[in-house]
Every structure is written in C-alpha cells, then in structure tokens.
KELUMNU-875966 format. One record per residue (C-alpha): residue number from 1; z, x, y. Coordinates in steps of 0.25 Angstrom, whole numbers. Example, Ala and Ser with C-alpha at 12.3 -4.5 7.8 and 13.67 -1.06 7.14 Angstrom:
BEGIN
SITE resi     w     u     v
SITE    1    31    49   -18
SITE    2    29    55    -4
***
This chain:
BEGIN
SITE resi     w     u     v
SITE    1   -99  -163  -385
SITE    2   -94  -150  -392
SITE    3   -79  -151  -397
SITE    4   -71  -141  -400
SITE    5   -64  -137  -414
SITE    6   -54  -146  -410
SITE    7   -63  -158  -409
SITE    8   -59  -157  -393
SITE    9   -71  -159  -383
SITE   10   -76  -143  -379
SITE   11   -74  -137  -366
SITE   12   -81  -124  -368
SITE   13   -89  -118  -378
SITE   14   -87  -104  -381
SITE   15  -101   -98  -386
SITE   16   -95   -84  -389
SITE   17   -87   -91  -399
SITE   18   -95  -104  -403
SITE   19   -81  -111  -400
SITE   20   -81  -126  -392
SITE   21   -66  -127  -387
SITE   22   -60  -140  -382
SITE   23   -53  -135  -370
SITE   24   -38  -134  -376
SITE   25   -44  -123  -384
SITE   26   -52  -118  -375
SITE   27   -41  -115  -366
SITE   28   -33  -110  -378
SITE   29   -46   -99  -380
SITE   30   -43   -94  -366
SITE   31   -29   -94  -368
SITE   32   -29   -86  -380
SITE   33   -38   -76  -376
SITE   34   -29   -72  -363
SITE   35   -18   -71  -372
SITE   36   -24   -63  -381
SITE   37   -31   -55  -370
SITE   38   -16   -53  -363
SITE   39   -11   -50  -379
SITE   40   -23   -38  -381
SITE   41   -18   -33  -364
SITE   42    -4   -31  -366
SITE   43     6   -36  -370
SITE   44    10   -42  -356
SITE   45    26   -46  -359
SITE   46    32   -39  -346
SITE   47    27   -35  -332
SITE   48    19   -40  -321
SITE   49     6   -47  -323
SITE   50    -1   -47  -310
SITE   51   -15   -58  -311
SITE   52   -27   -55  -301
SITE   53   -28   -67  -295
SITE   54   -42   -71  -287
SITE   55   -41   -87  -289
SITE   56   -54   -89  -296
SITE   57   -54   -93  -313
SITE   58   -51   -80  -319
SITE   59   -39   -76  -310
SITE   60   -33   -89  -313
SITE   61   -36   -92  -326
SITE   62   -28   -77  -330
SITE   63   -17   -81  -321
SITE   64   -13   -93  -326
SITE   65   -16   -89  -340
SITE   66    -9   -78  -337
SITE   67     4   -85  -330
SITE   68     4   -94  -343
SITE   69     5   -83  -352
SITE   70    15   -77  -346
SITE   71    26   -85  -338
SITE   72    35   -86  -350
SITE   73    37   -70  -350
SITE   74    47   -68  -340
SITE   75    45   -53  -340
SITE   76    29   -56  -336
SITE   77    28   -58  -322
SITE   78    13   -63  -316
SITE   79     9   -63  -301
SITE   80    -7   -65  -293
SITE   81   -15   -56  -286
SITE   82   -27   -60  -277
SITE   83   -35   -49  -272
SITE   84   -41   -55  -259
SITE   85   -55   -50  -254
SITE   86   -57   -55  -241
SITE   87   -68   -63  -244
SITE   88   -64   -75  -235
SITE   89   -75   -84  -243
SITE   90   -69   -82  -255
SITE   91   -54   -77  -256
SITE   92   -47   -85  -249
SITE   93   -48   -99  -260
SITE   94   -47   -91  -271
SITE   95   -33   -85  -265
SITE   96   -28   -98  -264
SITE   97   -31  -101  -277
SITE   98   -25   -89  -282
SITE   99   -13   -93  -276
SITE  100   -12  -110  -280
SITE  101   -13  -104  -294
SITE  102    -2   -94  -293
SITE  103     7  -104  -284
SITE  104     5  -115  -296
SITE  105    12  -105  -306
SITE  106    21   -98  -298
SITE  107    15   -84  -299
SITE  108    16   -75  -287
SITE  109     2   -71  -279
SITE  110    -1   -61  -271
SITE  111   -15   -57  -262
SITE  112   -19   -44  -260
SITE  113   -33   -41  -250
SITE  114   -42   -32  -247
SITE  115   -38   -34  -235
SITE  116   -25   -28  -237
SITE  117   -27   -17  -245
SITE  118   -40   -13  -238
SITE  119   -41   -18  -226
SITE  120   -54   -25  -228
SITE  121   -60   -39  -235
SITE  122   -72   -40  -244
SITE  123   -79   -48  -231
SITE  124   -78   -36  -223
SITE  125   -82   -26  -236
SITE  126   -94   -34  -238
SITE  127   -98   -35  -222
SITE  128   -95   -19  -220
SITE  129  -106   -12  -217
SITE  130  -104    -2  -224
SITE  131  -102    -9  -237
SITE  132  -111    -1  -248
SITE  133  -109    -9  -261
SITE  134  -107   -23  -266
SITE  135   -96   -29  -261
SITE  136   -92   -32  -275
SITE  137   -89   -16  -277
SITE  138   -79   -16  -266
SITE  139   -71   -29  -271
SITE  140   -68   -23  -285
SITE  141   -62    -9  -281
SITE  142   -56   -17  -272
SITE  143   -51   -29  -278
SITE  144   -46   -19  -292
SITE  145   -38   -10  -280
SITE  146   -31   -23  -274
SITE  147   -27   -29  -288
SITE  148   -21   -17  -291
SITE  149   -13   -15  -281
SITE  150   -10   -31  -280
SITE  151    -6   -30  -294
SITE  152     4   -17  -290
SITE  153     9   -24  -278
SITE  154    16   -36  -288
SITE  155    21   -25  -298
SITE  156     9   -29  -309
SITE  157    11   -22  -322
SITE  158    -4   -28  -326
SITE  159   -13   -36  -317
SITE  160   -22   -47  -325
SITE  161   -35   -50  -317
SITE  162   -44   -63  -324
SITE  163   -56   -55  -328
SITE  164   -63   -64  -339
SITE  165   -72   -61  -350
SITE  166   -84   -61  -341
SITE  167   -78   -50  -332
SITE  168   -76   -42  -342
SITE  169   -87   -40  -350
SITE  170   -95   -39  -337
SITE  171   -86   -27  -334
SITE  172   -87   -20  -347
SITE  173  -103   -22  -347
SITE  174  -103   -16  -333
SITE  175   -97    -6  -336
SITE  176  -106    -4  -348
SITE  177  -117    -4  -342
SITE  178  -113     5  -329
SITE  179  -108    16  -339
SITE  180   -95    15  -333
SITE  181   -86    18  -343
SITE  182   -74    22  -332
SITE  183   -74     8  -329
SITE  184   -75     2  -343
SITE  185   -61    11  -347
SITE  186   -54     4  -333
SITE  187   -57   -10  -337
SITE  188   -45   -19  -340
SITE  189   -37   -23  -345
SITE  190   -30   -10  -345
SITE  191   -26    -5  -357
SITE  192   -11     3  -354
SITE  193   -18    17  -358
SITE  194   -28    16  -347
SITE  195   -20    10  -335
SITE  196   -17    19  -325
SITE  197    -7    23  -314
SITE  198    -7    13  -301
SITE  199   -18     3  -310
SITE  200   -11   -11  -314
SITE  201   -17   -12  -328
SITE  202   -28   -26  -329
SITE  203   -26   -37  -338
SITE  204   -37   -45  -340
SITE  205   -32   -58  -347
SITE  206   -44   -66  -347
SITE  207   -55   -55  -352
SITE  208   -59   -62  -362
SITE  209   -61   -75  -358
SITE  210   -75   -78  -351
SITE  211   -76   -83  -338
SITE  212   -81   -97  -342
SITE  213   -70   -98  -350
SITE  214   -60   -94  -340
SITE  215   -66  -104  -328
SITE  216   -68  -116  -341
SITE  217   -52  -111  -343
SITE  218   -48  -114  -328
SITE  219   -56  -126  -327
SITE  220   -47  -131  -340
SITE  221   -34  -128  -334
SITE  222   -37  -135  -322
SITE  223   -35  -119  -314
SITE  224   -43  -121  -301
SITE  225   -49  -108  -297
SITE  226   -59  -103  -285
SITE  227   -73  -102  -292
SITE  228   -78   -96  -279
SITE  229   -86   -82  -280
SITE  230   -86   -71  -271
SITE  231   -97   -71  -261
SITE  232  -100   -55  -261
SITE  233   -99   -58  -278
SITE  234  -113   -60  -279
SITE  235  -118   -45  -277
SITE  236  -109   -42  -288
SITE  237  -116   -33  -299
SITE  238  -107   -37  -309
SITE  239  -114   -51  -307
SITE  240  -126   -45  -316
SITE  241  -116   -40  -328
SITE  242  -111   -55  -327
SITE  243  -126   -62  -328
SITE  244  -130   -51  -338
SITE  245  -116   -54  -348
SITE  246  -118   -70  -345
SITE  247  -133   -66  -352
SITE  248  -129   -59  -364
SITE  249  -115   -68  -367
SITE  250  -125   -81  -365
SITE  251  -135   -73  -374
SITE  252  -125   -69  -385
SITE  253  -111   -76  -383
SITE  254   -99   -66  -383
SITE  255  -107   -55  -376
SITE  256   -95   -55  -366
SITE  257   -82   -54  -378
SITE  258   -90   -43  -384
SITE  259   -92   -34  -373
SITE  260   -76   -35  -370
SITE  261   -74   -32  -386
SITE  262   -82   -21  -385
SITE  263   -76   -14  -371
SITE  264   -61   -18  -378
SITE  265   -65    -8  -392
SITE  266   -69     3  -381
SITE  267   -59     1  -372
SITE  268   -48     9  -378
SITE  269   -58    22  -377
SITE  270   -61    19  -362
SITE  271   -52    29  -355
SITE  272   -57    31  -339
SITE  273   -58    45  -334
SITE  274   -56    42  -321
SITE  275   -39    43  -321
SITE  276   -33    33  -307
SITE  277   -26    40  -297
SITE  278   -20    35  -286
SITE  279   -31    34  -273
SITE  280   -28    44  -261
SITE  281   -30    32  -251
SITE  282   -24    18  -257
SITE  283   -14    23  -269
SITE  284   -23    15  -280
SITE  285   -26    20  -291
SITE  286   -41    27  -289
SITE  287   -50    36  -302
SITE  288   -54    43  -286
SITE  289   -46    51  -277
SITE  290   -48    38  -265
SITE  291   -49    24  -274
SITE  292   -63    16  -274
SITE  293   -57     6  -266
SITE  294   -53    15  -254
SITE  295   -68    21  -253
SITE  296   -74     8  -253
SITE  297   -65     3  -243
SITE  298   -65    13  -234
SITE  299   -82    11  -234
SITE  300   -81    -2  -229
SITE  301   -70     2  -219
SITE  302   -56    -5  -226
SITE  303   -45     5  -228
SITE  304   -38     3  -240
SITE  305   -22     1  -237
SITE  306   -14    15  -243
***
C-alpha cells in the first residue's frame, strides 16, 4: 500500500502533483487551499457572508469550512440559502439536508422557490408546451436571479456558492470556446472593480479544489450529503465540456489548474460591455431593458413577482 511522506497509510493520490496524502494531510491540502482561495478574494474580516446552500458535497463542504473559518470573527456573520426548483423528485431530500447541516451548527437557513418568485416549478417549465430550450437554460437564469435576491433578502455583503475546481474550469473553456468573452469578464469571484449596483458580489471558496477531492473531503469528515442528480440534468450541454476536461486532465494531470491560472492572468483585462441596470418588470439587475429571466418566464407562462 502507498503511504504518505509521513509513513501514514494513503487516502488519495493527487496525480497533478505526484503527492500520496494520509488523510490528516490530505484534509490539511483542502483546508489550505480554502483559506488561501478566501485570503486571494478578500479579505473577509467584517460583513455578512451568505453560503448558497443545495445539500449536496460542494454546498456543504464550503459551509462548514466556511463556518469553521469564521466563527471566531464576531463581526462576520454567516447564513444558508436554498434555491428550491420544484423538482419534487429531487429537492425536497436535499432541502432537508440543507437544513440538518445548518441546524447542527447553528446557522440560520432560509428557502427561496421558483415558485415564489415566479409562479412556476421547473416540473411545470419542463412539461410547458411551449418550452423552446433545455430545461437546463431556464434553471440557470433562474437559479442566478433567485440567489441574488435570497442573498439581498438576509442583508449579504458577499454570497459564497461551492463551485469546485471542476466547475470552473469547465466554465472558462466554455466560454472559450463560445467566444464569449462578455461572459468570461462576469465570472466570479468578483473582483470589487467589476461588481455592480443591485449584484451581491460571488465568492467561490472551493475553486480550486476538484470535485473528487471535495466528495473524498466530505466522505473524511463524516459530512452526509445528497449525491442525488437532477433528472432533467442529463440534456445538459455542459455535460460535453465535462467528459472532454475529464479527457485532457486524465491525459495530462493539471489540465484543470491550468486553465484557472490562465483565466486569473486575464482576468484583471476582462471588463464586460454590457453595464447591469435595473430590469423594467422584477427590479433585478439586467445588461437588457426586461432581465433574461422575465422573458423566459413569461414564455412558459410564470409571471415573475415585481
């Protein structure tokens, strides 16, 4: 069996580095690499840190880290959001995990729908007749609208979601590859000279942690999560991005920190030309006179809530 440089039996083996960690230091790795990540974002010493919540690994790997990192600052205050979908085969036991994880370390968890703030569930989105695009393109405007505001309705100065390393560089080559430069200059985490008026500015504490690591990290702390995925999940395009990263990192190990180094040197000369007002019909910030999220609601015959 593979040991560590302690002489300590190996939990993971980290190919991008070559390194075999027991798993004291492995869980040190991640630990180091949040605080560093939360060092390179902030410095967060005063304000209100609101974590996106869904109650699968990611979520509560970066609330409990980021609990841990800060309950000694008595100026630092931390809350849960749970965007619920309405996908009734799917929410509902990640939601309650959500809120066993916030209840066992006393930090206050809130639920915002779809329903709510749209009148409509993703079951209904998905069964409209209407319906022109993957159901995954309506989630996301309207998942990134709900946060927002959840994160406005607790007075968040920041609001940390658990993207990992995988997300992220699946993102940037995306977005590479679309040409879209717009959207590469409005990824987070937000640097304070690009956030906007009515936008709570992203954290992203566990970005350069990948997801293996991340599940391997829970798994370790003894953190239970939902490993449930979404049923409409599957039509997802990003799914190809994913498969084609997996390829090139399994091919050349480290594929995934580079692309993140990259985009970070490019970053600071990202500027997006499209300046957020606030939309005519919800009041959220929009690049458009009526936000994405009111047009694709209003096709599928929701009615965003002014």
């Amino acid at each position: 069996m593979a040991a560590c440089s302690c002489g300590k039996p190996s939990v993971y083996l980290a190919r991008y580095s070559g390194e075999h960690l027991c798993d004291q230091h492995f869980r040190e790795l991640v630990e180091r690499r949040v605080r560093r990540e939360l060092r390179h974002q902030g410095p967060f010493k005063r304000g209100h840190v609101a974590v996106a919540v869904s109650g699968g690994k990611d979520s509560i790997v970066a609330l409990r880290l980021l609990h841990e990192t800060f309950r000694d600052n008595p100026a630092l205050t931390l809350s849960a959001v749970t965007i619920d979908e309405g996908i009734a085969s799917y929410r509902p036991p990640s939601v309650e995990v959500a809120a066993e994880h916030c209840r066992e370390i006393g930090v206050e968890h809130s639920v915002l729908s779809y329903e709510e703030t749209a009148g409509v569930t993703m079951d209904k989105v998905v069964a409209h007749p209407a319906r022109s695009m993957l159901p995954c393109a309506y989630c996301g405007v309207l998942r990134r609208r709900n946060l927002n505001e959840a994160a406005q309705r607790v007075g968040a100065t920041h609001l940390a979601t658990g993207h990992n390393l995988d997300d992220v560089a699946q993102t940037i080559l995306m977005n590479h590859l679309k040409g879209d430069v717009d959207r590469l200059a409005k990824m987070g985490p937000h640097r304070p000279e690009h956030v906007q008026p009515g936008l709570v500015p992203r954290i992203l504490p566990l970005r350069l942690v990948p997801e293996r690591e991340v599940a391997l990290y829970a798994i370790l702390r003894g953190w239970r999560y939902h490993d449930g995925e979404c049923p409409y999940a599957t039509e997802a395009t990003r799914g190809r991005y994913r498969d084609l990263l997996l390829q090139l990192e399994e091919e050349q190990p480290g594929t995934r920190h580079a692309l993140v180094a990259g985009y970070d040197r490019l970053a600071p000369l990202l500027v997006s030309k499209a300046p957020l007002r606030a939309c005519a019909t919800c009041g959220e910030p929009s690049s458009g006179h009526v936000c994405r999220a009111c047009q694709l609601i209003e096709s599928v015959g929701g009615r965003m809530r002014a």
